[in-house]
N, C-alpha and C positions, 0 to 999 in steps of 0.2 A: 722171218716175217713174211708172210701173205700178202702185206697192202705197203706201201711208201706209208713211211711217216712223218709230218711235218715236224720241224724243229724251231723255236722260238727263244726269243730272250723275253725274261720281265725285268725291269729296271728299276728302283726306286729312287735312281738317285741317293746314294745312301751316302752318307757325311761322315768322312775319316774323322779323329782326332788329328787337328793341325791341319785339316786338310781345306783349305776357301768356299764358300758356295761356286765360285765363279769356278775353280780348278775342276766342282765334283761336275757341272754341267757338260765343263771341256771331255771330262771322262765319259759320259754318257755319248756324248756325242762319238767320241772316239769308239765307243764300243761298239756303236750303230754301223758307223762305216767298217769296222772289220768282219763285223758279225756281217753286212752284207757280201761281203768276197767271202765268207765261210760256210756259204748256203742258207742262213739263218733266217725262216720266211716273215717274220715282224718281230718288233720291238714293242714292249707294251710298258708302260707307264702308268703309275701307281697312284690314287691321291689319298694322300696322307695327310693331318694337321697334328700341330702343336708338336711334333717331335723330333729332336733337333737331331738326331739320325736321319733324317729322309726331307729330303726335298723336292722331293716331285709334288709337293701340294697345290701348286698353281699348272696343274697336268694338261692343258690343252694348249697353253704360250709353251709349255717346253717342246711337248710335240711340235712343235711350229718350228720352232728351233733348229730340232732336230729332224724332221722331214727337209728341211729348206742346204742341208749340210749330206745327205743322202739322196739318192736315186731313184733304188728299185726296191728295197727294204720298207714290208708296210710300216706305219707306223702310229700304234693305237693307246687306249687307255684301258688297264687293267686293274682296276677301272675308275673311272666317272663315279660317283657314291650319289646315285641320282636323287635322294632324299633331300640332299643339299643344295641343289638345284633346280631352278624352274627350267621345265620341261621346255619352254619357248626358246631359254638364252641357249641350251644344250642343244637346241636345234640349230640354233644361227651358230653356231660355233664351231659344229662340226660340219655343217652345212660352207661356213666357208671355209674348212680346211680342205672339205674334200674337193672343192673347184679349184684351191692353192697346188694340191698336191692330189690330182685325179688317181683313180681307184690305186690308193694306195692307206686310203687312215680306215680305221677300225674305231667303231664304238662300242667297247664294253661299259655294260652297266651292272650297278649291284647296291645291295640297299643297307650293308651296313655304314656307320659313319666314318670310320677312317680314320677315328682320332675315340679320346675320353668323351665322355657323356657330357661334361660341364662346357668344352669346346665343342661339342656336336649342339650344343646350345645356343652358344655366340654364333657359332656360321647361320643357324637358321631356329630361332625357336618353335616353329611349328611342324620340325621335321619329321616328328613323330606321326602326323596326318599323312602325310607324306608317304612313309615308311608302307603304311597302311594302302595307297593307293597305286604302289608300286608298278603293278600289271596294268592300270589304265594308266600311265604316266608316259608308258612302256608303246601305248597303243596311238597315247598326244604326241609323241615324238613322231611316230610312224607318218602321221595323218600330216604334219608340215611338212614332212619330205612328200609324201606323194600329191600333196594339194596343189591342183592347176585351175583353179575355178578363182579368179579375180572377187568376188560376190564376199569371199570367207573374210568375216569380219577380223579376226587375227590370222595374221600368214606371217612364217619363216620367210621369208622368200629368197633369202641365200643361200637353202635348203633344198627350194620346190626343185624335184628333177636332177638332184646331185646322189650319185651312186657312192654311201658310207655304210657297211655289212654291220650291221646290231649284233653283240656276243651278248647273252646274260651269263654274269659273273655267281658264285655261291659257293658257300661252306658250310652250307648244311643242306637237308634236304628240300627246303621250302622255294627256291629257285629251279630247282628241277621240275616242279612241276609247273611254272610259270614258263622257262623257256621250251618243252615239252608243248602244250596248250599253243601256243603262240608260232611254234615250227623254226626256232630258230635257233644258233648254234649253241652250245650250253658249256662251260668253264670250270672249272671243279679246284678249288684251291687248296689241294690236299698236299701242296707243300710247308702250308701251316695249320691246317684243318683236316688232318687224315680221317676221320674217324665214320664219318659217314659216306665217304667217297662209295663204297659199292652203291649203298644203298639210295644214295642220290642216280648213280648213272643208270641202276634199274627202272627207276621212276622214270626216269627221260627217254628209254628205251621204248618201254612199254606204252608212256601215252603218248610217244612224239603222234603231232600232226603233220603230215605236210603242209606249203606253204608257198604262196608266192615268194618267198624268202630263201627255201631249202626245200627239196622233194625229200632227201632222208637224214635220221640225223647227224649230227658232225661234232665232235668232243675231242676240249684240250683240257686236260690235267696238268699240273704246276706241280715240279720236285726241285727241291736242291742241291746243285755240285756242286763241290768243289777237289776238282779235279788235277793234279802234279804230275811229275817224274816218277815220283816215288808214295807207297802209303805213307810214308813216313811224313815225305815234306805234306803231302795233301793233310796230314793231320796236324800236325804245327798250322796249317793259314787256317783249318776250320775252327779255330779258338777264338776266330775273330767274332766271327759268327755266334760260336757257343756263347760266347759274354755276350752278345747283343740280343740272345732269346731270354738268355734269366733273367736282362736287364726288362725285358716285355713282360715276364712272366712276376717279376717284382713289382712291376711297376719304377723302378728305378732305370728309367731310360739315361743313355750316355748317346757319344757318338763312339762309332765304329772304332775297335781298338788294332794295334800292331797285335799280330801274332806273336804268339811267344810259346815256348817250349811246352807237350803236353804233360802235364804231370799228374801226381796221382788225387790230387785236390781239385782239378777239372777234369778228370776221369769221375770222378763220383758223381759230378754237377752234372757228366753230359750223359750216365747211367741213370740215372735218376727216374724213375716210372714216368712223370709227370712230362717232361720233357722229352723221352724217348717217345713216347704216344707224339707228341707235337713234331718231333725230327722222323717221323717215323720214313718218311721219303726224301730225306737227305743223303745222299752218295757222298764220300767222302773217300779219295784213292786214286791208284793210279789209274792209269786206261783200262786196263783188264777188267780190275774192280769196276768202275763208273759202266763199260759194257753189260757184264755180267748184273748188275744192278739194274741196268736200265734192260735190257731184255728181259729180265723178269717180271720188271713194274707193265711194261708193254702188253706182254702175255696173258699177265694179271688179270689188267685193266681194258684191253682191247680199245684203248683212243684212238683217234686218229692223230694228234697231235698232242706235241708235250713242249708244256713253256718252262723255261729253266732259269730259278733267282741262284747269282752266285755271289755270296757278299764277302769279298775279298777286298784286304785294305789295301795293298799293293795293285795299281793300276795294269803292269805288267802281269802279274800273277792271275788276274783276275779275267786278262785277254788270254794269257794261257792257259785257264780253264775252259773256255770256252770253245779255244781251237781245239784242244784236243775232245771235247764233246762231241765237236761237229767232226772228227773221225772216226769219233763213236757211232755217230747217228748213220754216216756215209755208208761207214762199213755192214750196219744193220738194214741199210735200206737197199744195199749190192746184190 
């Protein structure tokens, strides 16, 4: 590699079978502080609704949580689904995280819901106006952080003069050219949206502006590890994962299941056209593998930063993918 490359975790707080809300948070937070002594330069946090795998839906109290339990590890949301939110309370919010926890939180935003359409209903009915106003929303967030004029009839003012870095989040190409336009750093979720990832990062390429925000631009792409000793073991814990996509891709959502042996009847499930296109940047292996994978996707892709979801049921297992990622990324960045 030519340039250092960042490394990151995303977290969704993802919810074992048998496993507590209160245990999956103690894990998140566990993962923060190792992933900090591991090199790992933020933690991002996911908001999610209605589905009882994932509990990061109330995303800016856990960050709070887990910023207040860490140090030096930023700690952001990947993302905010700002559709669902008024742009004022998103300011006061992250506005006082980041006076809690100086230049250390991240606000990603993105403008899908996060959940079903019938529950992107109950959180906000009129979110689809929203949806629609994305880029000025984008612009009312802006305008409470830098407003210092007492006169302004509505102010953050938890906000006014607090330094929190704006990411725009996307998985298609219609965010690229809103965080392109605007100059500021651009997120590509192509750990479960591969398919337009080039042609998103050309568009943000091409029209970036610079910006009080950013002089050039700056890109993280999202893949998935899960990374062992051995191919073998790495392939027995990725079935946890496998059953929690077809469960997405069904519609028949569960929570997160034990691993269990791979056979030839989840061999066909994880072959499957439909699903390979979706896992298409899933790593799943030993070290070797996960490097050789990930030097590729790098090369590929030319980011500058890569955030990594690992949905492992085992807590230990799941810190040991991680470790050994981040001697993936050491040795790539050497």
């Amino acid at each position: 590699m030519t340039k250092h490359i960042n490394y990151s975790i995303l977290d969704l707080a993802v919810v074992g079978q048998d496993i507590s809300h209160s245990q999956v948070f103690k894990n998140t937070v566990d993962l923060a502080q190792q992933g900090e002594k591991l090199g790992y330069k933020r933690l991002w946090l996911a908001e999610h609704h209605n589905m009882v795998s994932i509990a990061s839906s109330a995303t800016t109290v856990l960050m709070s949580h887990v910023a207040a339990k860490t140090d030096s590890i930023r700690i952001g949301s990947g993302g905010i689904m700002l559709p669902n939110h008024s742009p004022l309370i998103v300011a006061e919010q992250f506005g006082t995280l980041g006076s809690l926890y100086p230049d250390r939180i991240d606000m990603g935003l993105g403008r899908a819901p996060g959940t079903d359409q019938v529950t992107a209903h109950a959180i906000r009915s009129d979110r689809m106006n929203s949806v629609f106003k994305f880029p000025h929303e984008i612009d009312e967030i802006q305008r409470y952080f830098k407003n210092s004029s007492k006169s302004t009839k509505v102010r953050a003012t938890v906000a006014e003069g607090v330094n929190v870095p704006m990411y725009i989040l996307g998985s298609s190409t219609d965010s690229a050219h809103v965080a392109a336009e605007k100059g500021l750093p651009y997120v590509f979720a192509s750990h479960f949206a591969p398919g337009q990832l080039f042609e998103a990062m050309e568009i943000y390429y091409r029209e970036f502006q610079p910006s009080a925000y950013l002089e050039k631009p700056y890109t993280i792409a999202g893949i998935n590890v899960t990374a062992a000793e051995t191919n073998e073991e790495a392939e027995k814990l990725s079935t946890s994962s496998l059953r929690m996509m077809v469960g997405v891709l069904t519609g028949n959502l569960d929570y997160l299941q034990q691993p269990v042996e791979m056979d030839a009847e989840l061999r066909e499930v994880r072959d499957n056209p439909a699903l390979q296109r979706m896992l298409k940047y899933s790593f799943v292996g030993d070290k070797q593998h996960i490097k050789n994978k990930t030097e590729e996707f790098l090369k590929d892709t030319g980011v500058d930063e890569v955030i990594v979801a690992s949905h492992i049921y085992h807590q230990e297992d799941r810190l040991r993918s991680y470790r050994i990622f981040s001697e993936v990324m050491q040795e790539i960045n050497s």
